[in-house]
C-alpha positions, -999 to +999 in steps of 0.1 A: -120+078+031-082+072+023-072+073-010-047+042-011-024+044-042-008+008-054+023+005-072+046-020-092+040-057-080+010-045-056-006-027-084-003-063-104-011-081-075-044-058-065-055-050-102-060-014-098-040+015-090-063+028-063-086+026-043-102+040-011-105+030+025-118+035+058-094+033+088-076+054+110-044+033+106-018+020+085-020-012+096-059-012+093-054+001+056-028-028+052-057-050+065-082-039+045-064-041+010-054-073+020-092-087+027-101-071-003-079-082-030-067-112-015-033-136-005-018-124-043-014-086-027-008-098+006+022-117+001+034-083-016+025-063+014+052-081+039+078-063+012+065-029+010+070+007+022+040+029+035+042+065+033+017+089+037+013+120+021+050+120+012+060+104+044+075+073+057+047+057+072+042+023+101+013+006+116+007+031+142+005+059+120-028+073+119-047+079+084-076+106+077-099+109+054-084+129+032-046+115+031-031+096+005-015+060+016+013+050-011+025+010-011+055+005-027+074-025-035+108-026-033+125-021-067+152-041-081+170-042-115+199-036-125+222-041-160+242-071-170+270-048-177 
């Protein structure tokens, strides 16, 4: 199984950090997470980045067992200056 790793607002959203899956996509990981933790992460998952194992990542993008999917939210911030 894929080890998915959850960041920022998805981490929030989801309640964990990680967790594993089985699929042999992106987008069936991004399905997955979504059944399982439920409309809170999904409505984070239309905003974030997919990359696995350190790369850039889509829907097509196939996923092993041993691969490590990170979501990341975008980021935002700043200073009042």
């Amino acid at each position: 199984m894929a080890t998915v790793r959850l960041f920022a607002a998805a981490r929030q959203a989801a309640g964990t950090g990680s967790t594993e899956v089985d699929a042999t996509t992106v987008g069936e990981v991004i399905d997955t997470i979504g059944e399982r933790f439920g409309p809170g992460l999904v409505s984070v998952l239309d905003t974030c980045r997919v990359w696995v194992n350190g790369e850039a990542a889509v829907g097509t993008t196939p996923v092993g067992p041993s691969d490590e999917v990170a979501i990341l939210p975008p980021v935002s911030g700043g200073c009042d200056g």
